[in-house]
N, C-alpha and C positions, 0 to 999 in steps of 0.2 A: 459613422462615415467620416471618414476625414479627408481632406486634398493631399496627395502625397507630396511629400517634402523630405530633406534629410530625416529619415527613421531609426533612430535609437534611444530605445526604453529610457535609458538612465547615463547621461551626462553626468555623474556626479561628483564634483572634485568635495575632497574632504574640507568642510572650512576649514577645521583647524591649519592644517597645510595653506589650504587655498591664500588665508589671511599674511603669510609668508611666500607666496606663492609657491606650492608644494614642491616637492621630492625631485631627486635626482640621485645619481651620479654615487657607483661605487670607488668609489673615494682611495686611492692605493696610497697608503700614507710610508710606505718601506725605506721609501728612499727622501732621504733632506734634499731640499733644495732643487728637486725638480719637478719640472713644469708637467702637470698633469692636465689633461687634454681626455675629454670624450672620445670614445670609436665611435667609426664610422659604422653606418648602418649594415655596411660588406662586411663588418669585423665582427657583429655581431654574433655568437652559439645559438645555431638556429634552434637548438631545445630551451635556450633560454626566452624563443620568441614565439608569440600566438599562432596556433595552426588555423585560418582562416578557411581550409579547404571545406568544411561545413557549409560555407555560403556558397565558395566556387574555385573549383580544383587550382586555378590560377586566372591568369589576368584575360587569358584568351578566354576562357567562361563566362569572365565578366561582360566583356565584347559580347558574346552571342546573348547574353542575357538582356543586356541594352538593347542589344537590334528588338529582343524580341517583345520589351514595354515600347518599344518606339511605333511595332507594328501595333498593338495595342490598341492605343491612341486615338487610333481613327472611330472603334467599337463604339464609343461614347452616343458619336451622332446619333445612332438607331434608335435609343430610347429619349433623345430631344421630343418635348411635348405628347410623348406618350404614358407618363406615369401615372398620371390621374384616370389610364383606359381600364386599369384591373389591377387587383393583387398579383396575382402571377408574373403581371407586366414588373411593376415594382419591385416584384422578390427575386427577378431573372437581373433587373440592374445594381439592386446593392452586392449580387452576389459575383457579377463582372467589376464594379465596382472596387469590391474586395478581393480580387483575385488580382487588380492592376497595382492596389497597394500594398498586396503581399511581395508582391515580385520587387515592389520601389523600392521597402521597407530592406530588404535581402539588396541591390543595388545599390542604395546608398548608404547601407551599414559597413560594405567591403569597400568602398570607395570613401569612405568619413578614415577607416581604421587606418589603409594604406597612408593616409597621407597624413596621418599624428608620425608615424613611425619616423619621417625626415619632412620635414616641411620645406623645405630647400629641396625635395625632388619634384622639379614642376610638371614630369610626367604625372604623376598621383595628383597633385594641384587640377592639373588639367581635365584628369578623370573627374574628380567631385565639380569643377567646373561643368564639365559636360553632365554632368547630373541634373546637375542642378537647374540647369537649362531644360534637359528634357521634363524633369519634375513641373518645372513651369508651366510647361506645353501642355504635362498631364491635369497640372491644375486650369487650367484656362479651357481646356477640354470638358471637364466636370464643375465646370463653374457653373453651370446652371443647374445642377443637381439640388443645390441647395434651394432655392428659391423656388423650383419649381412643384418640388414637397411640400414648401410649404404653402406653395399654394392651393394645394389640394383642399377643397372646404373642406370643413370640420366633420361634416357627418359621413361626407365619404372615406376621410379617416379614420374616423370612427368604426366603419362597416368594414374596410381592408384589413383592421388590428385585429378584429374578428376571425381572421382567415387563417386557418394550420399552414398554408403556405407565407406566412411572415409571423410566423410566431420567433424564430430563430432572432429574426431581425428588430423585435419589440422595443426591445431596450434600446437599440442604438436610433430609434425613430423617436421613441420617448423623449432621449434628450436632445434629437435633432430641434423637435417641436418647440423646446423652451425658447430656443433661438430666434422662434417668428417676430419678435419685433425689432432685432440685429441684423434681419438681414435684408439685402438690397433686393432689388430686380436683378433678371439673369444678366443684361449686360453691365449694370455694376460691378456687379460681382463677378465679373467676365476682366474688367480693367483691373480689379484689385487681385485677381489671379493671374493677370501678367506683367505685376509689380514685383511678384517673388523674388526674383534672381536680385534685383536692384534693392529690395527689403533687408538684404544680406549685406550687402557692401559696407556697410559700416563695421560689424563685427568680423568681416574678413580683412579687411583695412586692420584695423588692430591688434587683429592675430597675425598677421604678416609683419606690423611692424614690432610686435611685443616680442614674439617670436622667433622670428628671421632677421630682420633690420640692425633692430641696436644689439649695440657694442658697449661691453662695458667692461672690460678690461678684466686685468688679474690682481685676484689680492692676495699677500704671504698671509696660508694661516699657521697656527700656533705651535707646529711644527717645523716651520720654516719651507713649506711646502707655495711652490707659486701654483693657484686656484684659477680656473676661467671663469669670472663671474658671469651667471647667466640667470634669468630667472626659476633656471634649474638650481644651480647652486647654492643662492641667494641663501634660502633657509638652513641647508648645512652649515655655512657659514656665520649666518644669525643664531647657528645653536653651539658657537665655540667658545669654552669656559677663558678663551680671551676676550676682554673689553676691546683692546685696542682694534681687535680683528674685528669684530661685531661694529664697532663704530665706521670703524675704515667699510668696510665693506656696505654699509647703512648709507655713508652719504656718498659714497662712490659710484653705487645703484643708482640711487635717486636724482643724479647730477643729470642723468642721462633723460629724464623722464623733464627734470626741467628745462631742458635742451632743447624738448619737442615738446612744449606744454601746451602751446598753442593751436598742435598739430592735432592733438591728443584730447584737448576742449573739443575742438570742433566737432571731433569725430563723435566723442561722447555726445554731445550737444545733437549731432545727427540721427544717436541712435533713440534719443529722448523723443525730437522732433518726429520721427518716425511711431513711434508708439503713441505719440499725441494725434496724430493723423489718424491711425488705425482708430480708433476709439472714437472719436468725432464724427468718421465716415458713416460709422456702423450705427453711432445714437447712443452710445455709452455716455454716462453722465460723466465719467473718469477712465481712466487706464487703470487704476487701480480695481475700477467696478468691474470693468474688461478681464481681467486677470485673472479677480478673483470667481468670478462667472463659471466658468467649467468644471470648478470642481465644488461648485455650489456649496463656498462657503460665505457666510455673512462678513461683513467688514468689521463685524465687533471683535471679530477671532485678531485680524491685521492691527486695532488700535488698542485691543487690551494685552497683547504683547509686548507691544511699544512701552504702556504704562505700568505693565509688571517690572519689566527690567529696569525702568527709571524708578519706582520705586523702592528697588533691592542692590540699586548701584553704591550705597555704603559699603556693604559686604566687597564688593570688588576695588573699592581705594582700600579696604584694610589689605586684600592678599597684594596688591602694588608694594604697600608699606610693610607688608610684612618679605615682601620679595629685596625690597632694599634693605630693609635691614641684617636678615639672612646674609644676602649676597655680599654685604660689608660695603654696599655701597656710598657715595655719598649723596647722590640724586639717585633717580631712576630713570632711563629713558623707552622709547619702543624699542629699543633692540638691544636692550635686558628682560624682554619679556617671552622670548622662545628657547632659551638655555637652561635645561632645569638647576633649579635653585642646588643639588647637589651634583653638582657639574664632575664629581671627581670620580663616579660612580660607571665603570665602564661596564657598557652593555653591546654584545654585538650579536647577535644571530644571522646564520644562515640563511639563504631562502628557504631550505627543506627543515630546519629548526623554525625556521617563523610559520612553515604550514603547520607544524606538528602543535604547537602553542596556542595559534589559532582554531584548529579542527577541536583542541584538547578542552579549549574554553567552551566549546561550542554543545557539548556532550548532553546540558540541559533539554537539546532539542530532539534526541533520538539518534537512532545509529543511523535511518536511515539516512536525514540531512545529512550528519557526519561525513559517512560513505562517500556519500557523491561529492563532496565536497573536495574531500581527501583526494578524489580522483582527477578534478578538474584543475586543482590547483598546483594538483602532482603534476600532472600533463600540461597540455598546451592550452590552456583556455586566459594564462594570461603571456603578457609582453613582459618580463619582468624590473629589465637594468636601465639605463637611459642609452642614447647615444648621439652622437652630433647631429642636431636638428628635429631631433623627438620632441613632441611636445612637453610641456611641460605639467607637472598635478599626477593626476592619476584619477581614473574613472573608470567605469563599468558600462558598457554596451550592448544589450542584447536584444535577439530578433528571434521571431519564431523558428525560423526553420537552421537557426545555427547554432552556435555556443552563447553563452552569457559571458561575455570576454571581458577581460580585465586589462587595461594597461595600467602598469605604476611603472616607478624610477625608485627601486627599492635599493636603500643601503644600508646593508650588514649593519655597522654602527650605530645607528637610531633606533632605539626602540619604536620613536612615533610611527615608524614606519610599519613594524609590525600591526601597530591597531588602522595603519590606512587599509595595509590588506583585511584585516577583520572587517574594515568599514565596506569595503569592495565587493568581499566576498556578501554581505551583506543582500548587497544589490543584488547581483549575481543567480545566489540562491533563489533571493522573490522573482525575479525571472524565469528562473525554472522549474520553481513549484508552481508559477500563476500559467505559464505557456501547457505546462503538461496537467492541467485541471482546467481549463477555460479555452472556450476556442477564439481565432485570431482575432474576431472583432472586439472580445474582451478580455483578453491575456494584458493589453499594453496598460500597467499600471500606473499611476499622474505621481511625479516628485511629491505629491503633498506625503503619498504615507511610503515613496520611496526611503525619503530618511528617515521612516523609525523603522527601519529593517538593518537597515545601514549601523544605526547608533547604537541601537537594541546588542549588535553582536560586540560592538567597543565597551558594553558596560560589560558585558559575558566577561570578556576579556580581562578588564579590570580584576576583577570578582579572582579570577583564577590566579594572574598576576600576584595579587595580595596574599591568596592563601598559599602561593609557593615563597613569599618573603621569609631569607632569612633571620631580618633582626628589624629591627624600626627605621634605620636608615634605610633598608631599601623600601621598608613601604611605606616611608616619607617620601619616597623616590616617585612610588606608583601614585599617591593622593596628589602629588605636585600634576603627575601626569593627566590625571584625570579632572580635576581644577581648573589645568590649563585648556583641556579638552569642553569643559561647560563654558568656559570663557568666550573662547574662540566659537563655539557651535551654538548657543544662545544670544549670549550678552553681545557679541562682536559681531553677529548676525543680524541682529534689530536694528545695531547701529545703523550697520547698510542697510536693512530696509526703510530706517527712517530716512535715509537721506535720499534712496528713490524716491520716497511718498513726497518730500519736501520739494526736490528737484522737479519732478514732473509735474506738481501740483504750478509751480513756477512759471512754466511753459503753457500750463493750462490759462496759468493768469495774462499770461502776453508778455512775463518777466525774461528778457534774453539771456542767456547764459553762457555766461566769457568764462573767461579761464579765472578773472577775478571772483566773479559768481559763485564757482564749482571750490574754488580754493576756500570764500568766505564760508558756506552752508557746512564745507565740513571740517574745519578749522573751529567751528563753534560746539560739533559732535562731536570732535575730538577731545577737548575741555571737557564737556558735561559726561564722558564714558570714559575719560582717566582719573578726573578730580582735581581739585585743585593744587595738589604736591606734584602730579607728573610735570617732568620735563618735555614737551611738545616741541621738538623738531621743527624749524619752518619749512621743510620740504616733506614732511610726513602731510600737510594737506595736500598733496600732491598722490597722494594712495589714492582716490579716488580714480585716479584716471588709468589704473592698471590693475583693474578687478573685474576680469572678464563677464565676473555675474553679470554685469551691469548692461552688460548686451545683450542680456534675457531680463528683463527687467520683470520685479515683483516675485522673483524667483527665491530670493534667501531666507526671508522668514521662515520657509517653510523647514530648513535645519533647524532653528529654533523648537519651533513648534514638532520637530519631528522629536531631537532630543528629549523634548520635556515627556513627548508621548511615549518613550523608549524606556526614560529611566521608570517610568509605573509599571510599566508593563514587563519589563525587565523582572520586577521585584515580586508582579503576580506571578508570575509563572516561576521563579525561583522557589515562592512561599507556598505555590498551589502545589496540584495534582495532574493528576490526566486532564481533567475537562480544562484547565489552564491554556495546559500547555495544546491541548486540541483546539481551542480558542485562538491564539496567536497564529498554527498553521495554518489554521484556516484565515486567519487575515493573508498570510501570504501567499494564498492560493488563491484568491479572489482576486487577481489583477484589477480592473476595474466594472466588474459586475453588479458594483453599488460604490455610492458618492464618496469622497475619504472620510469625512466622517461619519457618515454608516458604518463604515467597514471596521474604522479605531473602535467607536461604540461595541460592536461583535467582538473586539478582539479584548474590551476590558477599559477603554478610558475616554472620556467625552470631552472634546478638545475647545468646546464650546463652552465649557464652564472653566473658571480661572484656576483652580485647585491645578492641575498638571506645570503649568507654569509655574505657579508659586510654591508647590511642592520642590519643584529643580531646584528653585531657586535659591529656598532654604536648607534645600541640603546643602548644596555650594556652600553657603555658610557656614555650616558644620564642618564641611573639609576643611576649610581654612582654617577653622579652629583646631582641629586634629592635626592639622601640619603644622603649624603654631607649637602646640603642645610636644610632637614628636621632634624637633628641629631645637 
C-alpha cells in the first residue's frame, strides 16, 4: 500500500552521463562558425517523440482523469475505523485503495513526462503542480490507513491473513506490518501527509534553477563552431579531443554555479534538513536506516561498499596516470576524464543503427525480449533528440497501464550514447516483463535491482561491441569505454554516497552546513577518489551542489551495487544455459514480489556477501591493464 505521489517506476539517469550531467543535443557540425541553437519543442518530428496516448489520448483526458481521482477522494472516509470489523472489510479498502493509486500512478506519470519535454512551459508545470496538490489531498485522505492497520492486535491479524479474501493482499500487509514501530497515530501521520507538496520544494527549486534559470553562455568547439552551453551540452563538450574546449567550457560552467553557491547550499542544506526530520519523526535511528528499511537491506551492504572501493582505489590513480600519459598530457585534470583516450576514432550512429546494435547485443536474452524491444524502440516508446528546455539526462518511466517510456537527448556522435539507450532500454524491458507477470500491487520494482537490469544490458553491449572490433585500436576504444563506465557507475557512485552518509550524518550531529561545509566534505572526497597526482579544480568542490541524486538522497549506491550484480550475472548467463538464463528472466519478472536481495539470490548473486563488489573491482583492474598493454 503506498500513499500516492509522483509514480514512476524508474527515474533513472545513467551515472556515467549523470556524473557529466548527461546527453543532449544533435549536434550539426556542417557549417564553421555558426551559432547552433536547440529547436524548439514545435520543431520537434513528432515520430521522433513519445506517444503518450497509452496513458491519455491528449491533455483533455488528463483533465477528466483528474476530475475523476479528485471525486475519488472522498471514498476514503467510509472505511475510517472500520478495518479491524472483518477481512472482507479490509480486502474491499486496499482494493479502492489500489484502484485510487492506479489512476494517480497513470496521472502523474503523463503529467511528470509532459513537462521534462520543455520545462519552460508552465502550462505542464502547472499540471504536475496541480497533481501534486491533489496527490496530497489523496495522501492526507489515507493517512490513516496506515496506523489504523496497524493497529489491528495481533491475533486478529493473525485470523484475517487466514481469509481467501486477503490472500491477494498478503504480501503487501506483510510488509506493511514491519512498519509498526515507524509509524505514528492517524493524526500524525495526517500532518506528515499534508507536508508532501512543501516535501518537494527543494528539489523543484533546483530543477527550475539547474534547468530553466542559469545561463551560461556559448563555447567555440573544435570546429569553430559557437555551442550553447547547457547542462545538456556540458558532456559533449567535455568529450572534445580539444583541451582548450574541455577547459573553457569546465570553468565557464562552474562560474555560474559559483555565482549561486550560496543559493544552491541552502537548498541542498533543505533537502538534507528535510530527510533528517523524516527520520527523527518516524524513530529511525538514521536516514540512512530510513532508506535502507524498505527494501530490507542491512547497512553492512551500504558500508562494505564504501570500504571495497577505497580499498581498490590504486587501480583507479593507475587508469588517471595511465589516461595522462596516453593523452600526452602533462597534468591530468576532471575534464580530461570523459574524452576517450583515442579521441581520433570517429564513431557516429544513427538512432535506427543504435537500435539495431543495441537489440543485436541483446540476443542472449531470446527473440522474445528482442521482439518487443525492437518494437518499442522502433516506435514511439522513447523521446529521442533534445530541445530547448528538455530536461536534461535521460531516464525510463513506466506505469502499468502505459508504455515503459524512454526519454534520452541522443547524439549520432557519441557512442556513450548508444550504451545510455542500452541502459534505458534496460529499465524499460524490467517494466514490462514485471507489469505483464505480476499484478499492480507488485509489478513496481525498487531502484535497488533496477540498475542491474539497466547495467546487465551495457555489459551485453560491450561483449558485442568488442567482438565486432576491427583491430586493437578500436577495442582499446571499447575497454576505455567500458573502464570509464565501472568508473563512473561504481567507484564515482560510493563517492556520492559517502558524502550523503557524511553529510546527513552532520546534520544528524547539529553540525550546520554552509556552503564552506558542503565545499570542505567534498573537497576532501575529491583527493582520496582521484589520488594524489590529480589536478583538483577549486570549483569542482562545487559538484556537489548540481547532482540531482542528491534530492533523493541514499539513492546512488545502489548503481554501484547494481553494476557489481550485473557484471556476474552478466557472465552467468553468457557461460550458462537455459536454467541461466531462465533465472535472470525471472528476476525480471518478479517486480517486487520478493525483497531485492531475494530476488539477486534467485537470479544467481548474493549482494550481501563481498565477492560481487570485489569481483568488479578487479576486473577494472584487468582492463586497465589490457588498455595499457593495447595502447
Amino acid at each position: 500500500m503506498a500513499i500516492p505521489g509522483i509514480p514512476f517506476s524508474v527515474s533513472a539517469f545513467n551515472p556515467r552521463k549523470h556524473a557529466a550531467m548527461s546527453t543532449a543535443a544533435a549536434v550539426n557540425q556542417a557549417a564553421v562558425n555558426k551559432v547552433i541553437r536547440l529547436p524548439k519543442r514545435s520543431e520537434v518530428a513528432v515520430g521522433d517523440t513519445w506517444d503518450l496516448s497509452d496513458l491519455f489520448a491528449d491533455d483533455a483526458g488528463w483533465e477528466t482523469a483528474f476530475k475523476e481521482l479528485e471525486s475519488l477522494i472522498p471514498g476514503y472516509a467510509k472505511y475510517r475505523g472500520e478495518l479491524a470489523s472483518s477481512a472482507a472489510t479490509l480486502a474491499e479498502c486496499l482494493k479502492f485503495d489500489t484502484g485510487v493509486e492506479r489512476l494517480a500512478e497513470k496521472l502523474g506519470n503523463y503529467a511528470f513526462l509532459r513537462s521534462t519535454e520543455d520545462q519552460t512551459n508552465s502550462e505542464y508545470q502547472r499540471m504536475v503542480g496541480r497533481f501534486q496538490n491533489l496527490a496530497t489531498r489523496a495522501g492526507e485522505a489515507a493517512s490513516y490507513l496506515r496506523p489504523e492497520i496497524l493497529a489491528i492486535p495481533d491475533d486478529v491479524m493473525s485470523s484475517f491473513l487466514k481469509e481467501p479474501v486477503l490472500a491477494h493482499y498478503q504480501l503487501l500487509l506483510d510488509r506493511l506490518l514491519r512498519y509498526k514501530p515507524y509509524t505514528l497515530s492517524a493524526r500524525e501521520e495526517k500532518l506528515l501527509a499534508m507536508q508532501g507538496e512543501m516535501a518537494e520544494a527543494t528539489n523543484h527549486i533546483f530543477h527550475q534553477l539547474h534547468d530553466a534559470d542559469l545561463k551560461f553562455g556559448q563555447v567555440t568547439d573544435e570546429h569553430g563552431n559557437s555551442v550553447e552551453l547547457s547542462p545538456a551540452t556540458f558532456s559533449q563538450l567535455l568529450q572534445s579531443p580539444s583541451r582548450d574546449v574541455r577547459r573553457t567550457a569546465f570553468h565557464q560552467f562552474y562560474s555560474q554555479f559559483e555565482s549561486h553557491q550560496y543559493t544552491l547550499a541552502a537548498t541542498l542544506n533543505g533537502s538534507i534538513q528535510k530527510d533528517v526530520y523524516y527520520a527523527r519523526a518516524r524513530g529511525y535511528d538514521s536516514v540512512l536506516q530510513q532508506a535502507l528499511f524498505a527494501d530490507n537491506v542491512p547497512q553492512t551492504v551500504y558500508d562494505n561498499l564504501i570500504a571495497a572501493v577505497r580499498k581498490n582505489l590504486p587501480a583507479l590513480y593507475r587508469y588517471y596516470d595511465l589516461r595522462r600519459r596516453k593523452m600526452k598530457l602533462p597534468d591530468i585534470h576532471h575534464y580530461d576524464t570523459y574524452v576517450p583516450i583515442l579521441s581520433d576514432i570517429v564513431v557516429e550512429n544513427s538512432w535506427d543503427q543504435a537500435v539495431e546494435l543495441v537489440v543485436d547485443s541483446l540476443a542472449p536474452l531470446g527473440p522474445a525480449y528482442c521482439s518487443t524491444l525492437r518494437a518499442g524502440l522502433g516506435g514511439r516508446w522513447c523521446d529521442r533528440y533534445p530541445n530547448q528546455g528538455k530536461q536534461s539526462g535521460a531516464f525510463s518511466s513506466g506505469t502499468y497501464d502505459g508504455q515503459p517510456y524512454i526519454m534520452m537527448n541522443y547524439k549520432p556522435q557519441v557512442l556513450d550514447d548508444v550504451f545510455t539507450l542500452a541502459h534505458e532500454a534496460g529499465h524499460s524491458m524490467h517494466t514490462w516483463l514485471s507489469k505483464n507477470k505480476q499484478p499492480f500491487e507488485y509489478y513496481n520494482y525498487t531502484i535497488f535491482v533496477a540498475e542491474v537490469a539497466s547495467t546487465f544490458n551495457e555489459q551485453l553491449l560491450t561483449r558485442h561491441l568488442l567482438e565486432r572490433a576491427a583491430d586493437d585500436r578500436q577495442r582499446a576504444y571499447i575497454i576505455n569505454n567500458l573502464i570509464d563506465d565501472i568508473r563512473a557507475t561504481i567507484i564515482r557512485q560510493t563517492m556520492f554516497a559517502e558524502f550523503e552518509k557524511i553529510t546527513h550524518g552532520m546534520v544528524e550531529a547539529g553540525e550546520p552546513l554552509t556552503i564552506e561545509a558542503f565545499r570542505s566534505v567534498y573537497g576532501k572526497l575529491l583527493a582520496d577518489y582521484f589520488g594524489p597526482d590529480f589536478q583538483i579544480d577549486p570549483e569542482l568542490s562545487l559538484e556537489c551542489l548540481r547532482i540531482p541524486h542528491f534530492y533523493r538522497a541514499f539513492y546512488v549506491y545502489k548503481y554501484a551495487t547494481g553494476l557489481s550484480a550485473a557484471i556476474a550475472l552478466s557472465q552467468r548467463v553468457l557461460k550458462g544455459g537455459q536454467q541461466e538464463l531462465a533465472d535472470y528472466l525471472g528476476f525480471l519478472s518478479g517486480g517486487c514480489s520478493k525483497y531485492p536481495l531475494d530476488l539477486l539470490r534467485g537470479a544467481g548473486v548474493d549482494l550481501e556477501q563481498p565477492e560481487p563488489v570485489d569481483t568488479a573491482l578487479r576486473y577494472f583492474g584487468e582492463l586497465v591493464d589490457q588498455l595499457d598493454a593495447l595502447l
